[in-house]
N, C-alpha and C positions, 0 to 999 in steps of 0.2 A: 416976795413972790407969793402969788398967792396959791392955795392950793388945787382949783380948779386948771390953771397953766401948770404946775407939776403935771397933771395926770393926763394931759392934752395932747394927743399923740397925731402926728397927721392923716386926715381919714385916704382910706384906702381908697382908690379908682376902683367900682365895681363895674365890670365889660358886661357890657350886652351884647349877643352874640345873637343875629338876625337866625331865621326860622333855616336859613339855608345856608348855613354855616355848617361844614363838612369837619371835624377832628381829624387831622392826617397824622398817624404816629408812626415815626420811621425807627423799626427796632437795628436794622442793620442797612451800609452803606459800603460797599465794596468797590463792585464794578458798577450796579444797579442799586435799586433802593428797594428793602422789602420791610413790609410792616401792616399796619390794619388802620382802616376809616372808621369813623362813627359818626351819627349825626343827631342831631334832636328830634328828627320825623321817623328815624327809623330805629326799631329793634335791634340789639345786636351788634357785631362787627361781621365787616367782611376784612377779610387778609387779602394780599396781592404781593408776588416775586417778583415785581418787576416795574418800571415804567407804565408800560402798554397792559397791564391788568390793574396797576394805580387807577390808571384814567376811565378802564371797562367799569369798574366797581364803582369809583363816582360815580360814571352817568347812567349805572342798571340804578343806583340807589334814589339820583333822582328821578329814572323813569317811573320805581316804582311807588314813589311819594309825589308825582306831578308838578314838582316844586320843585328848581324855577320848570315853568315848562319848559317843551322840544318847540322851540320855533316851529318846523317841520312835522308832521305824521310822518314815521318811519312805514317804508312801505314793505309789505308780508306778500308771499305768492303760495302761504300755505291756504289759502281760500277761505280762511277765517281774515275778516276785516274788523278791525275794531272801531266803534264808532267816534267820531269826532265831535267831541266836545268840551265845553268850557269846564276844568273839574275847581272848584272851592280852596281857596289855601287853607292847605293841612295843619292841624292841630299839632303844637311838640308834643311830644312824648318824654322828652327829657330838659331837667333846665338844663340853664350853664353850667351852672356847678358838678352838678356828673356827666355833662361834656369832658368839661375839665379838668376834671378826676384823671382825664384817659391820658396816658401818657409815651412816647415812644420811649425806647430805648437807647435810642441814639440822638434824636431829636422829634419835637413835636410842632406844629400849625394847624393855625385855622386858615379853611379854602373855602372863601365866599365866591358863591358864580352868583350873579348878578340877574345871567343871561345866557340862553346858550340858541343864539341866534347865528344865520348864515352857517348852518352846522359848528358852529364853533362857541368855546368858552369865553364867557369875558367877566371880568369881579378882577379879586386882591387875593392877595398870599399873604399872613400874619404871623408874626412869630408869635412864641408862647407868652408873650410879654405882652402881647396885643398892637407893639409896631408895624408898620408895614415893610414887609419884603421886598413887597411889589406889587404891581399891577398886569391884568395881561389882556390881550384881545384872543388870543386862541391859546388850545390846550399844547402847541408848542413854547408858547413865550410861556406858560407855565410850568413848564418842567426846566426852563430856562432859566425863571425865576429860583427854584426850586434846585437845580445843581449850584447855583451863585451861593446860597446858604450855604450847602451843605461842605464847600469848599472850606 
């Protein structure tokens, strides 16, 4: 044997993880699921106690990275209008690698939206292995996806 095949080890799968790839880390799993996001566009974490703040905190994070867009202008009756326009896809701010640093506590995923057309969510649900969960058309079949896991 020679010794280039001793030291030959099978090369690893490095994931690329698209610009709008959300880090979902579930520190705890009770009745409900609480734990914190992260993403490559944005600074930071936000935490969430629950389902229905899971889902708020995705989608303030990508309103406030425009990526994916809102199919729709959300409409305001505080009489400021914001204008409508086409905004540029965002630069990351973070690679994969300290994405994936971020880890739950109970369990971790990547949440790719795709799309968040007809008010609703549509992309895949990822384990930390980079398989797929699933897939969903709205942000119910994703928590759908997301109890199946966790079971």
């Amino acid at each position: 044997m020679e010794e280039n095949e001793k030291n030959e080890q099978p090369e690893r799968k490095q994931q690329v993880l698209p610009l709008n790839t959300v880090r979902l880390c579930i520190d705890r799993y009770e009745k409900d699921i609480e734990g914190r996001v992260y993403s490559k566009l944005y600074d930071g974490e936000a935490r969430f106690n629950n389902c229905s703040e899971m889902l708020l905190c995705v989608d303030r994070l990508y309103d406030a990275c425009g990526y994916p867009q809102n199919f729709q202008e959300k409409r305001s009756f505080s009489g400021q209008k914001e204008e409508l326009r086409r905004r540029p896809v965002p630069k990351a701010r973070h690679t994969d690698e300290e994405l994936c640093r971020q880890r739950g506590e109970y369990r971790t995923f990547n949440l790719i939206v795709w799309s968040r057309m007809s008010a609703g969510w549509q992309g895949k649900l990822l384990r930390e292995d980079g398989t797929v969960a699933g897939s969903f058309t709205s942000e119910m079949e994703l928590l759908g996806c997301i109890c199946r896991e966790l079971r």
